[in-house]
NUTILO-433458 format. One record per residue (C-alpha): residue in one letter; x, y, z. Coordinates in pm, whole numbers, padded with zeros to 5 digits, always signed. Layout:
<guvos>
AXYZ;...
</guvos>
This chain:
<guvos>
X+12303+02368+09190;X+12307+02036+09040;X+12350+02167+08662;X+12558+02559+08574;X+12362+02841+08594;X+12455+03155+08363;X+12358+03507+08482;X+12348+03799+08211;X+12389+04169+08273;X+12102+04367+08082;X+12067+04771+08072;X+11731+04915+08000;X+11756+05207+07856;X+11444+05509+07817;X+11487+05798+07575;X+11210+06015+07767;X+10948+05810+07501;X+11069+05502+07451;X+11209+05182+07637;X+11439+04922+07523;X+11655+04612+07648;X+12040+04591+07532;X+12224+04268+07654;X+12497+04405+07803;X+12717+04069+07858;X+12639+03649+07949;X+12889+03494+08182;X+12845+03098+07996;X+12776+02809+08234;X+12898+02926+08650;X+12882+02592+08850;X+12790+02589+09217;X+12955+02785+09480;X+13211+02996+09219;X+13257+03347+09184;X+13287+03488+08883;X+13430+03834+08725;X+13250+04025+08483;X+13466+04225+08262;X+13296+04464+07982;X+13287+04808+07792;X+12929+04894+07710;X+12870+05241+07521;X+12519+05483+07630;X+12345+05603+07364;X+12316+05965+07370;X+11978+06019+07353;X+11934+05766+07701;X+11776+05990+07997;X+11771+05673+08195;X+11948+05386+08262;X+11901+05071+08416;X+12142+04757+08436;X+12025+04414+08566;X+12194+04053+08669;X+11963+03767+08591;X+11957+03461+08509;X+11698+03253+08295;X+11665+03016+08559;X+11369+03110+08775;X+11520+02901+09102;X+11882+03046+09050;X+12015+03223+09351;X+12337+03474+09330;X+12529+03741+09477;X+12670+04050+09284;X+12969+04208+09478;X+13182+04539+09412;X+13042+04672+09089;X+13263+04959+08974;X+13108+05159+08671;X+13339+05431+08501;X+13283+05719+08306;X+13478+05739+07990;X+13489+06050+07780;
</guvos>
């Protein structure tokens, strides 16, 4: 890349009615060829029957790899 890319972690969430998009965490500028670690404590709503969590980036061209995602359950 000639200019930093930033890649953002979204979860879509669905409450058996309704859908809705939480920004979950944005990692600021990455410049070419760096990896980067995403650190983060993001709470569920209860009343979320499904979840869904996406990388992206609001480059259309950008191209990345996400690597060893560990997700825990705290209670």
């Amino acid at each position: 890349y000639t200019t930093p890319i930033e890649i953002n972690m979204t979860a879509e969430q669905n409450d058996g009615v309704n859908t809705t998009y939480t920004p979950v965490l944005a990692s600021g500028p990455i410049n070419d060829g760096k990896w980067v670690k995403f650190t983060n404590t993001y709470t569920i709503p209860e009343n979320v029957l499904k979840i869904v969590l996406y990388f992206e980036s609001p480059s259309e061209t950008a191209e990345f790899f996400v690597d060893d995602i560990s997700i825990k359950l705290v209670e």
